[in-house]
C-alpha positions in Angstrom: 114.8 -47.3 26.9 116.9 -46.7 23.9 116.1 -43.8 21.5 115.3 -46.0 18.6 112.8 -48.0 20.3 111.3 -45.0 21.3 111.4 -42.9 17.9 110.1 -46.2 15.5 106.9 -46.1 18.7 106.8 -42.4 18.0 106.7 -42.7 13.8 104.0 -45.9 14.1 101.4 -43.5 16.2 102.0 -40.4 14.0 101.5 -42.6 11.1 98.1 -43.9 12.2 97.4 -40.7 13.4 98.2 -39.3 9.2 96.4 -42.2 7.8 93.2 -40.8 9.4 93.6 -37.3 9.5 94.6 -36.9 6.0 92.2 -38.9 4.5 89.6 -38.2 2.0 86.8 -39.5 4.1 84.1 -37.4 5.7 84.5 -35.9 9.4 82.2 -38.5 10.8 83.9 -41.4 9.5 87.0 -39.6 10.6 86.4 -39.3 14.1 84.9 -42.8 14.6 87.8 -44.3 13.6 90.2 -41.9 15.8 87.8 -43.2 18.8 88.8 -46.7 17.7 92.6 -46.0 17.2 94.6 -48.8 19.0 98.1 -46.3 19.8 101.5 -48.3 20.7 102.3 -47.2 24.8 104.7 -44.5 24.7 107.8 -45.5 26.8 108.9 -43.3 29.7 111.8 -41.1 28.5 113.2 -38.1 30.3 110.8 -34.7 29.5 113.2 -33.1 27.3 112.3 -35.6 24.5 108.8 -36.2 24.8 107.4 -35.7 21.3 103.7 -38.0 21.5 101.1 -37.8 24.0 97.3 -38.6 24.3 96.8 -34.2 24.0 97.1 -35.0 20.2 94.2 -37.0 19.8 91.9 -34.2 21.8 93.1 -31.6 19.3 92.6 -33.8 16.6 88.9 -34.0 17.9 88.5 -30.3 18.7 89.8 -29.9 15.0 86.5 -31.7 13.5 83.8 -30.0 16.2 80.9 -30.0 14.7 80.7 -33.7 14.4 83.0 -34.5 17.3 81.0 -33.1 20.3 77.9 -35.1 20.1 79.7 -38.6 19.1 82.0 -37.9 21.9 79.2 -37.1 24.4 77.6 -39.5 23.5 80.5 -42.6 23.9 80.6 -41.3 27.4 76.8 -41.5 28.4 76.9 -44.7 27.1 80.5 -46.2 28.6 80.8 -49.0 30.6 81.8 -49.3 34.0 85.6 -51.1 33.3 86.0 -48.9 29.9 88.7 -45.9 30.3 87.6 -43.3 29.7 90.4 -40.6 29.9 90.2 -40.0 26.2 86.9 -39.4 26.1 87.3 -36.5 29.3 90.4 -35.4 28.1 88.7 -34.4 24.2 85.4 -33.2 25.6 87.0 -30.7 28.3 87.9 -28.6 25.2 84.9 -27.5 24.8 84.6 -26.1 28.0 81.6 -24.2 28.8 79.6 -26.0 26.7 81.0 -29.2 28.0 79.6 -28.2 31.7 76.3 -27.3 30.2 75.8 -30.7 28.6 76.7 -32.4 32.4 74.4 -30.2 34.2 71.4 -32.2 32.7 73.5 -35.2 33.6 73.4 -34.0 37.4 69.7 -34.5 37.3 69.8 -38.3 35.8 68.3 -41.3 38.3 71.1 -43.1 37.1 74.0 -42.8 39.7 76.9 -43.3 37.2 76.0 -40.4 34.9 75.9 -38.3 38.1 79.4 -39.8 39.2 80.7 -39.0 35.1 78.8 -35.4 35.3 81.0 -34.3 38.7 83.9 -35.6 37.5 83.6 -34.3 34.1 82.7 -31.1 36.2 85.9 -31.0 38.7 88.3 -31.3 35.1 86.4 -28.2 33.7 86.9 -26.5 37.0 91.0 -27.5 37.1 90.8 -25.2 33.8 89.1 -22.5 35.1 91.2 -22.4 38.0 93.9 -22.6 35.9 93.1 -20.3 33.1 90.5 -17.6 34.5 91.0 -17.4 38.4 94.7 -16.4 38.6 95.9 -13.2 39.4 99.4 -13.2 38.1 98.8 -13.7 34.2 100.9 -17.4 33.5 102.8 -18.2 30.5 100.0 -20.7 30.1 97.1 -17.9 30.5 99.0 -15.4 28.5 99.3 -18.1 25.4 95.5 -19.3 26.1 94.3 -15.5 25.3 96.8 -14.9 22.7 97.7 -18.2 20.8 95.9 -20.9 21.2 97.2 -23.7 18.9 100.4 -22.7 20.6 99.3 -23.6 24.2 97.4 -27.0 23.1 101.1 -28.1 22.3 102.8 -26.8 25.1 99.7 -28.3 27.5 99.6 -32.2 26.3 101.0 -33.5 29.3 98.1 -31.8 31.0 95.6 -34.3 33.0 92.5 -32.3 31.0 92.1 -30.8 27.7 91.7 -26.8 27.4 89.2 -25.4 25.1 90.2 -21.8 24.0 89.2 -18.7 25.8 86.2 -18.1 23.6 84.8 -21.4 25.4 85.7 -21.1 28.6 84.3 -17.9 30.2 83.4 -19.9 33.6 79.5 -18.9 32.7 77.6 -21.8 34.1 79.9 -22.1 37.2 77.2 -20.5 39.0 74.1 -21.9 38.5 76.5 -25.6 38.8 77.6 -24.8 42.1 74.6 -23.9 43.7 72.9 -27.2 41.2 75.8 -29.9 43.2 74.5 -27.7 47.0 71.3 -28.8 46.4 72.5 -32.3 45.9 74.5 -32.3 48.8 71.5 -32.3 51.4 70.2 -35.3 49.5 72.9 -37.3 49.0 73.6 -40.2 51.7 76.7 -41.5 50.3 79.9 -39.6 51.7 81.8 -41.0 48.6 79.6 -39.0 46.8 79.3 -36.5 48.8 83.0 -35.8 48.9 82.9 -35.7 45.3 80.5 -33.2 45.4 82.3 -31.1 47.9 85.7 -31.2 45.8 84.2 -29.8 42.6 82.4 -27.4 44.5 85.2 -25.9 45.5 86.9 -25.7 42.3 84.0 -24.1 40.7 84.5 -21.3 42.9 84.4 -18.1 41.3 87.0 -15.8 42.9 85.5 -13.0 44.9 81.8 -13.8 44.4 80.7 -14.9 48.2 78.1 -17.7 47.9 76.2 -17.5 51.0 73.3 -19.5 50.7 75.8 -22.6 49.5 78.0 -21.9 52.1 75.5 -22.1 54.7 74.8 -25.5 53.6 78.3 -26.9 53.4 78.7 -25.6 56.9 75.6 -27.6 58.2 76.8 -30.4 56.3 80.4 -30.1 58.2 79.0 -29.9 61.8 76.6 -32.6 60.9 78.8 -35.3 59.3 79.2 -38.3 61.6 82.9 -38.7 59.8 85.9 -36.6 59.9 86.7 -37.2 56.9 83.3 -36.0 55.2 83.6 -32.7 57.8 87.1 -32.0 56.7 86.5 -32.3 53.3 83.2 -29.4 53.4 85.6 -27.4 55.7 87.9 -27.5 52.6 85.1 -26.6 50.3 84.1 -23.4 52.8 87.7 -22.0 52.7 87.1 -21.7 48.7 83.6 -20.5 48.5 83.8 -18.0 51.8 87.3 -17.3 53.8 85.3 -15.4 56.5 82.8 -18.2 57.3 85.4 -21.1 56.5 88.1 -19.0 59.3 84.7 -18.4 61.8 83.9 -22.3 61.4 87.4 -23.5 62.1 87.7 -21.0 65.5 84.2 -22.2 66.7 84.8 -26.3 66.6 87.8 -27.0 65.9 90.5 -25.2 68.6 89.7 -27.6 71.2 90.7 -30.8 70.8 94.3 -32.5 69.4 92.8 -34.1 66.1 90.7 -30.6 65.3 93.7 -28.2 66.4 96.1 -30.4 63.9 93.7 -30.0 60.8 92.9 -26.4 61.4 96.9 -26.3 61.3 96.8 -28.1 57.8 93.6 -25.7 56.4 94.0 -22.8 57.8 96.6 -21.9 54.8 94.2 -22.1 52.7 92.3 -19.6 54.1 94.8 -17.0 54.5 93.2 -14.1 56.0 94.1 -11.9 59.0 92.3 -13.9 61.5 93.5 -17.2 60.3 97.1 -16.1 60.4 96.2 -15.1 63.8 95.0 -18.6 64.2 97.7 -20.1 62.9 100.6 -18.0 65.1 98.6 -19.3 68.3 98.9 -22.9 66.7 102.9 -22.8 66.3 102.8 -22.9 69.7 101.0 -25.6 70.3 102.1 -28.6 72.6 101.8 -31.2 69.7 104.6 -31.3 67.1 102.6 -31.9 64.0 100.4 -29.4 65.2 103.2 -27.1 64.7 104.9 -28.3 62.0 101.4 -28.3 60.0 100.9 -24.5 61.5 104.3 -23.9 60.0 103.6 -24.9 56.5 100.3 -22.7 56.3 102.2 -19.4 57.8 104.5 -20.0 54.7 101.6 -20.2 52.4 100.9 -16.7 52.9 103.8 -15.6 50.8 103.8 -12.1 52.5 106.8 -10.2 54.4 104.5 -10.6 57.7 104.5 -14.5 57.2 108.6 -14.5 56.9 108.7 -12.2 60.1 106.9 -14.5 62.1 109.1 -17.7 60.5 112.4 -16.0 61.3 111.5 -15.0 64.9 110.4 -18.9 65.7 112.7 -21.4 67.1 111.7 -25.1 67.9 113.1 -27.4 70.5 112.0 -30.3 68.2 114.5 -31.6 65.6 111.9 -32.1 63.2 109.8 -29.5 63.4 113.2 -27.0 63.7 114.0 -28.8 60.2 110.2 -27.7 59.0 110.7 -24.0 60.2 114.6 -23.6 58.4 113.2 -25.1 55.2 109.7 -22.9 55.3 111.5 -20.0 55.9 113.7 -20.5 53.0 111.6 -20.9 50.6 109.4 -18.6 51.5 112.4 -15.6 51.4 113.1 -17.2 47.7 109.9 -16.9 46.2 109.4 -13.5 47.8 113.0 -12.7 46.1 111.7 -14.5 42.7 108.5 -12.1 42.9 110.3 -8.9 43.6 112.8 -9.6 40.8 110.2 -11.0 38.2 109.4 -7.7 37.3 113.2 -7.0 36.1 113.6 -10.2 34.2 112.9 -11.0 30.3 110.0 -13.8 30.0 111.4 -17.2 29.5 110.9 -19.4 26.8 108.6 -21.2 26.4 109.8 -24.9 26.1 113.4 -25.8 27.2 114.2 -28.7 24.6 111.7 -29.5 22.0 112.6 -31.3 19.1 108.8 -31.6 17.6 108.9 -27.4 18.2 111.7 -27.5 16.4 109.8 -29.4 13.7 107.4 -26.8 13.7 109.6 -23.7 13.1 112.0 -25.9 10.2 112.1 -23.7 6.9 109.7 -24.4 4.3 111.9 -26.3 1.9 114.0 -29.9 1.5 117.2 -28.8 2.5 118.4 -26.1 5.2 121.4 -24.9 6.6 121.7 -25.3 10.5 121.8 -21.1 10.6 118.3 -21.2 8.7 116.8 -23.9 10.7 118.0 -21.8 13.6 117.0 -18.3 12.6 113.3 -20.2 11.8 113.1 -20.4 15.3 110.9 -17.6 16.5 112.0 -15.7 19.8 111.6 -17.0 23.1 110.3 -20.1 22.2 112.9 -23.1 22.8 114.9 -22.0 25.5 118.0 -24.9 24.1 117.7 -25.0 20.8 121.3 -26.7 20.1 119.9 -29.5 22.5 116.5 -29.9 20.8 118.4 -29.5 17.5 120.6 -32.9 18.6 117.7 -34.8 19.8 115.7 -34.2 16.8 118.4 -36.0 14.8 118.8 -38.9 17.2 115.0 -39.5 17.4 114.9 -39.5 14.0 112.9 -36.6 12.7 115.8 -34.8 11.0 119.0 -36.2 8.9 121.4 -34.2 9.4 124.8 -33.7 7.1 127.3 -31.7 8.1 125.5 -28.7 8.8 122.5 -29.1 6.1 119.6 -30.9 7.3 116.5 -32.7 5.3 113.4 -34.5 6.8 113.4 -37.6 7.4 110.2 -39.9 6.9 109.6 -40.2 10.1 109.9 -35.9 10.5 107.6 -35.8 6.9 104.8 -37.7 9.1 105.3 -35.5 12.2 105.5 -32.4 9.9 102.2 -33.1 8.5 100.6 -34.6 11.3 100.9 -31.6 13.7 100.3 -29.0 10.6 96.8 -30.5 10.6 96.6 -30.2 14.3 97.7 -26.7 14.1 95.5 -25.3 11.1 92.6 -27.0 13.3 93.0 -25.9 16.1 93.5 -22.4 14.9 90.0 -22.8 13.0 88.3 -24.1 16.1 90.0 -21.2 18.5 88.3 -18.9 16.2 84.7 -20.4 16.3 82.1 -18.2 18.9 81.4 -19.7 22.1 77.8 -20.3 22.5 77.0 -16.8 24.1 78.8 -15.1 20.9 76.4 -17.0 18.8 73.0 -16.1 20.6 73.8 -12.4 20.7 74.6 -12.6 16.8 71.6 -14.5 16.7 69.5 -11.9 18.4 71.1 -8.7 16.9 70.4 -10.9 13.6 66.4 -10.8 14.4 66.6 -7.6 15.3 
C-alpha cells in the first residue's frame, strides 16, 4: 500500500471526524452522529506510520461524558446479535469503574445475552486493571496513566480496550464482581459460559487479597467438571485467586496420569511458588517430552537466579526439547541482565517514530524552521525524530521547503482534530470518580 493511498484515507476520517467535533451542535447531537460515523478501513502499513485508529473515536466519546455514558450504554443493551460492537466496548471501558458497576446489574438479567455482554464487558475492564493497577514494576504506560493522561490515550490506541484515567479506575467493585460471577458459576450449566465466567474471574483478581470462599468453589467446580477443558480452565482461575490452593489442587489430581502431568507442566508457571517450582523440577524429568518441554517453559517463567540454576544444570537427550532448554535458558539470563541493568539506564522515549506526535509538539505558527520544529519536541518523547520528521512530509501532514515547514491541509485537520481530543480528554481526566463525588457530597451535608 502506497503512502498516498494511505494519507488521502487518513485526511477523509479526520475530516469527518472535524466535521463533527467542531461543530456548533449540542453534545447529544454530537455523539449520535459519531455512533453513526461510517470511517474508510485503514490499510495495514508498517507501525512506525500509523497515524488513525478506532482509539480516537473512544476519546472523542470520553471527551463529551456526560451525555456519552448513558447513550453508549444504552446502544449496547439494546445491540443485536450480528452488530459489532467493538466501538461500543472500546468507548465504554473508559469509564472504568463505573463501567463495571453499570454490568453488575447486567449479571442479574434473565436475558442470557446481557449476561454474555456484562462478562465480556467485565474481562476488558479487568485487562486494564491488570494492566494499570496490579503491576509491580511501574510501566511507561502506568507511569503516564497516573501522571498524563491525554498523553497515554494516544500512545494506547492500538490497545484492544479503552482506558479511563486513574480517577476511574481504582479496581473498587472488583470485589463484590468476583464473588457476584462465583455465585453464578454453581448455577450455570453451560461450560461456554462457564468458561467465560472463569476467565474474567481470574482477571479481576485483586493481587494479594486471598478469596477463599470463591476459591473453594472454583475448586469444586474443577474436580467436578465432566470436561477437561472446563477443569483446566477453573484450575487457571485458582492459580490467580489463590497460589497455595491452585499448587495443592494440581499435586492432589493431577501428578498421576500423562494428560494431567502435561498440563500441570503448562500451569504450574503460573503459579510460581516454592512448591510448584518443586513441582515443576520433578516434571523436567518426566518420561514424556512435552511433559518436559512444557515443565521447561514454566521454570523460565520464574525469572529468578534459582530458575536459571536449574536451566543451566539440565541437559536433554531429545533434540527438541534440548532446543526448548538452550532457548529458555537464554532468555531467561537476558531479561535477568535487562532487569539488573534497568536501574542504570535513562527511560526511553516514549514512541519511536510518530509523525501525528510530531504534529502535536509543531510550533504555534505558519511557518518553522526544522531547528524549531525540533527543539518543540519535548524530551524523551519520539525516540527518531528525523524519521517521524520524513514521514510526516511523505504522508502529507507537513510541506516541507528546504528546511522551513508549513501545514498542510491535511496536517490543519489532524492539528485540530487531535487538539480537541486532547483539551477533552484533559477535562475528562480531571472529573472525580464516583467515590470522589459521594465523599464531597457527604462532607457537603455535613
Amino acid at each position: 500500500m502506497d503512502l498516498e493511498t494511505y494519507a488521502r484515507v487518513v485526511e477523509e476520517n479526520y475530516q469527518r471526524l472535524a466535521d463533527i467535533l467542531l461543530s456548533s451542535h449540542p453534545d447529544i447531537s454530537k455523539i449520535q452522529r459519531l455512533l453513526a460515523i461510517d470511517l474508510l478501513p485503514t490499510p495495514p502499513m508498517k507501525r512506525g506510520y500509523a497515524i488513525w485508529s478506532e482509539g480516537l473515536l473512544a476519546e472523542a466519546f470520553a471527551g463529551l461524558p456526560t451525555a456519552a455514558f448513558p447513550a453508549l450504554l444504552e446502544c449496547l443493551r439494546t445491540a443485536t446479535d450480528n452488530q459489532d460492537t467493538s466501538r461500543l466496548y472500546k468507548a465504554l471501558t473508559m469509564w472504568g469503574d463505573r463501567f463495571a458497576t453499570a454490568l453488575s446489574d447486567w449479571l442479574y438479567s434473565d436475558t442470557i445475552r446481557l449476561q454474555d455482554c456484562a462478562i465480556y464487558g467485565l474481562t476488558l475492564y479487568a485487562k486494564g486493571l491488570n494492566a494499570l493497577c496490579d503491576a509491580e514494576t511501574p510501566s511507561v504506560e502506568s507511569r503516564l496513566h497516573q501522571t498524563h493522561y491525554p498523553e497515554f490515550a494516544r500512545f494506547t490506541r492500538d490497545w484492544e480496550l479503552g482506558v479511563a484515567p486513574a480517577a476511574l479506575l481504582s479496581g473498587h467493585p472488583r470485589q463484590a464482581l468476583s464473588q457476584q460471577l462465583g455465585k453464578m458459576l454453581t448455577d450455570a450449566v453451560d461450560d461456554a459460559q462457564r468458561i467465560a465466567m472463569l476467565r474474567c474471574i481470574g482477571r479481576l483478581r485483586a493481587p494479594h487479597q486471598p478469596a477463599p470462599g470463591l476459591a473453594d468453589t472454583i475448586s469444586r467446580l474443577a474436580s467436578d467438571a465432566t470436561s477437561r477443558t472446563l477443569e483446566r480452565e477453573a484450575v487457571i482461575a485458582l492459580c490467580y485467586l489463590d497460589r497455595a490452593h491452585a499448587s495443592e489442587y494440581i499435586r492432589q489430581h493431577w501428578l498421576q496420569g500423562e494428560p494431567q502431568r502435561t498440563m500441570a507442566a503448562e500451569i504450574l508457571g503460573l503459579v510460581r511458588t516454592d512448591t510448584a517450582f518443586e513441582m515443576l523440577q520433578e516434571l523436567m524429568a518426566d518420561p514424556s517430552a512435552e511433559t518436559r518441554r512444557k515443565a521447561i517453559a514454566s521454570i523460565e517463567s520464574f525469572e529468578s537466579t534459582d530458575a536459571l540454576r536449574v536451566l543451566h544444570t539440565r541437559q536433554d537427550a531429545d533434540a527438541k526439547t534440548q532446543r526448548q532448554l538452550l532457548r529458555s535458558r537464554n532468555q531467561l539470563k537476558r531479561r535477568l541482565q535487562c532487569t539488573s541493568s534497568s536501574t542504570r539506564r535513562s527511560p526511553s522515549a516514549i514512541y519511536s517514530i510518530s509523525p501525528l506526535v510530531l504534529l502535536s509538539q509543531a510550533p504555534g505558527k505558519p511557518i518553522f524552521t526544522e531547528r524549531e520544529l525540533s527543539d518543540a519536541i519535548a524530551p524523551g518523547l519520539i525516540a527518531d525524530i528525523s524519521s517521524s520528521r520524513r514521514y510526516a512530509v511523505e504522508l502529507g501532514l507537513l510541506q516541507r521547503q528546504g528546511d522551513v515547514y508549513r501545514l498542510s491541509s491535511m496536517g490543519t485537520a489532524v492539528h485540530w482534530v487531535e487538539g480537541y481530543l486532547q483539551a477533552g480528554l484533559e477535562r475528562y481526566a480531571g472529573q472525580p470518580s464516583d467515590r470522589q463525588a459521594l465523599g464531597q457530597g457527604v462532607k457537603g451535608k455535613t
